[in-house]
C-alpha positions in Angstrom: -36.8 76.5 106.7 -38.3 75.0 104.0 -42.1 73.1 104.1 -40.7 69.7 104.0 -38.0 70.6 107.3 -40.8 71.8 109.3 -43.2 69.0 108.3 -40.4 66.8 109.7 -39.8 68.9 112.7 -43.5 68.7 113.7 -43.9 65.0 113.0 -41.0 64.3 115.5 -41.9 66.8 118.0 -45.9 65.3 118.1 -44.2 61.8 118.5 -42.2 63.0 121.0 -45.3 63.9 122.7 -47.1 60.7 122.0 -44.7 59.0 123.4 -44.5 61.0 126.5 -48.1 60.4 127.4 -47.3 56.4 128.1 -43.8 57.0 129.5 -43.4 56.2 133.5 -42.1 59.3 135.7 -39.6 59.2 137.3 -41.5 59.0 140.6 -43.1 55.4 139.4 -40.1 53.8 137.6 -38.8 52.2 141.1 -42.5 50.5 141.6 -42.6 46.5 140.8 -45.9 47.0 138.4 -46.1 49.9 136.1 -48.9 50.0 134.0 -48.5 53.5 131.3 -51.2 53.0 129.4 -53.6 53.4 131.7 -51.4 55.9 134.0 -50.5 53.8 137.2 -47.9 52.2 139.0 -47.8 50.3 142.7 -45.7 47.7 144.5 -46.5 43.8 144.1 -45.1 41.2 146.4 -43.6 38.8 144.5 -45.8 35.9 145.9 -48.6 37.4 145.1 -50.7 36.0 141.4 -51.0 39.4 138.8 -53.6 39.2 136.6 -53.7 42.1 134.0 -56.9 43.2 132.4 -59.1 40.2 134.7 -63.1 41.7 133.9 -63.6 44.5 135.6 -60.2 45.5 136.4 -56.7 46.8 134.8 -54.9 44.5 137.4 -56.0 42.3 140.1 -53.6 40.8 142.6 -53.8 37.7 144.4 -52.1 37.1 147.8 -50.9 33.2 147.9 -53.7 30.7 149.4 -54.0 30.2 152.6 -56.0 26.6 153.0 -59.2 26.9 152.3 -59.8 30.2 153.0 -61.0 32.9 149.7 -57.9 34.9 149.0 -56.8 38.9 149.7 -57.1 40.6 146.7 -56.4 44.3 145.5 -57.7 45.6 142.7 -57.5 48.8 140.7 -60.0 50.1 138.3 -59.7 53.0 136.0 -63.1 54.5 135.0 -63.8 58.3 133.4 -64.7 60.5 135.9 -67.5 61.8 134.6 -67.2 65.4 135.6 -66.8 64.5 139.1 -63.9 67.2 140.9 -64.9 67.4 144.3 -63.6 64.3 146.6 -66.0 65.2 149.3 -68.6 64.4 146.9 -67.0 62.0 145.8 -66.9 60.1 148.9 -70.7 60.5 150.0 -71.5 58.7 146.9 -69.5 56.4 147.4 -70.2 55.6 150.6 -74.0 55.5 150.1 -73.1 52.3 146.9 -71.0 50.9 149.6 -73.3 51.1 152.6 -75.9 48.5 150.6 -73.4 46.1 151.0 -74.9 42.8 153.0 -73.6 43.4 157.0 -71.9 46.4 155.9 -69.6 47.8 158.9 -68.2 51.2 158.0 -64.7 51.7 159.9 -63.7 54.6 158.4 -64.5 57.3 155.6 -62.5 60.1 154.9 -61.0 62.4 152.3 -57.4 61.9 152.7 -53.4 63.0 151.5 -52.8 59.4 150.0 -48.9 58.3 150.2 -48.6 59.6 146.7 -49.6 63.1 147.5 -53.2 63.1 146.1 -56.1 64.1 147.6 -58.2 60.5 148.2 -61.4 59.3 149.3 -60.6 56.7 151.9 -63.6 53.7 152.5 -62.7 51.3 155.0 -65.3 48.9 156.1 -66.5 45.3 156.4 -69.0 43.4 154.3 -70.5 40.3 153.3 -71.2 41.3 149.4 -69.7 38.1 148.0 -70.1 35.9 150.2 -67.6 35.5 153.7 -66.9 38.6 155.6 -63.9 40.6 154.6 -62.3 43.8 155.2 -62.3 46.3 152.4 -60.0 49.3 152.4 -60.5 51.7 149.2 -58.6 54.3 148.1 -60.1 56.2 145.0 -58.3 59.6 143.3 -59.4 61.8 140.4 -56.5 62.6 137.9 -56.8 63.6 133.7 -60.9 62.9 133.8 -60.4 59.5 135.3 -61.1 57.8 138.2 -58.4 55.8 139.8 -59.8 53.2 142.5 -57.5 50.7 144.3 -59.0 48.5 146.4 -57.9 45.5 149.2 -60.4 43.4 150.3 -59.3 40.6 152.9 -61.3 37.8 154.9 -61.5 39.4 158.2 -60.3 36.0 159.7 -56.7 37.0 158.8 -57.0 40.7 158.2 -54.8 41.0 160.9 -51.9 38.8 158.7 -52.6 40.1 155.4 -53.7 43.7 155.7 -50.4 45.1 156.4 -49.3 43.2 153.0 -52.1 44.8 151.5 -51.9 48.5 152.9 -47.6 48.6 151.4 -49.5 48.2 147.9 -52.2 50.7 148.9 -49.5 52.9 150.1 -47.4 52.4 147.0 -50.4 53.6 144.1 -48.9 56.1 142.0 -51.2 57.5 139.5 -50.0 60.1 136.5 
C-alpha cells in the first residue's frame, strides 16, 4: 500500500474514532435529552423548562410553576474527578459539604447500584441553603475522570407531588 493509501486510511479510521467519542449508545438513544458532548443522557417531561449550559450546570430542568411557590429543579453537573475512584470516599465528603447546609436533615446516604448500573453515591436530605426548605436527592457517579452529579431539589411542601416526577429523571441518568 502505498504512503498516500495509508495516510488516507489512518485519517478515516482516527475520524471514525472522533466521531465515536460524541456518538449516543445505543442504551441512551431512547432518552428525551442526550447531551454527547459531555457524555449523558436522561428523560425530560415535556412540561418541564430545559435550560442547557444555565451557570453552573450542563442542563437544568424546570418543573412548571406551581403559584407562588420556588420551582423543582434537577440539575446535572459534569466536573473532573480529580483522582477520586472510591464512592465510599466519595460520599463522606460529600456528605460532610452537604451537612453545612442551613437546617440540614440527612434522610439517607448510601453508595448505591443506580438504575443505569453504576455504582452511585446517593444524598438524600432536607435543607434550607437557598432559602425555603426543600428536599434534595443527589445522585453522583465517577465515569472517564469525571464526575457526573444529578441532582432534584423540591420544596418540601409538595415533595410529595413532584418528587416522583423528579425520581423517573433520576432514575433515567445514563452516563457514557
Amino acid at each position: 500500500m502505498s504512503r498516500l493509501a495509508k495516510l488516507v486510511v489512518l485519517v478515516a479510521a482516527l475520524g471514525l474514532v472522533v466521531a465515536g467519542c460524541n456518538s449516543v449508545p445505543s442504551a441512551a438513544a431512547g432518552r428525551s435529552y442526550k447531551n454527547p458532548k459531555n457524555h449523558f443522557a436522561l428523560d425530560a417531561p415535556a412540561d418541564w423548562e430545559q435550560r442547557e449550559d444555565a451557570p453552573g450546570f450542563k442542563v437544568l430542568l424546570l418543573a412548571p410553576k406551581v403559584g407562588e411557590e420556588p420551582q423543582a429543579t434537577v440539575d446535572v453537573m459534569v466536573l473532573p474527578a480529580a483522582g477520586m475512584s472510591d464512592m465510599a470516599e466519595y460520599l463522606a465528603l460529600s456528605r460532610k459539604a452537604v451537612s453545612a447546609y442551613k437546617e440540614y436533615k440527612e434522610l439517607q446516604a448510601k453508595v448505591v447500584q443506580h438504575a443505569n448500573g453504576r455504582e452511585a453515591a446517593l444524598i438524600e436530605c432536607e435543607h434550607e441553603r437557598f432559602g425555603p426548605k426543600v428536599r434534595m436527592k443527589q445522585y453522583a457517579m465517577l465515569c472517564g475522570g469525571k464526575q457526573f452529579i444529578i441532582t432534584a431539589s423540591v420544596p418540601t411542601d409538595l415533595a410529595d407531588k413532584l418528587m416522583p416526577q423528579a425520581d423517573k429523571i433520576l432514575d433515567s441518568f445514563y452516563v457514557w
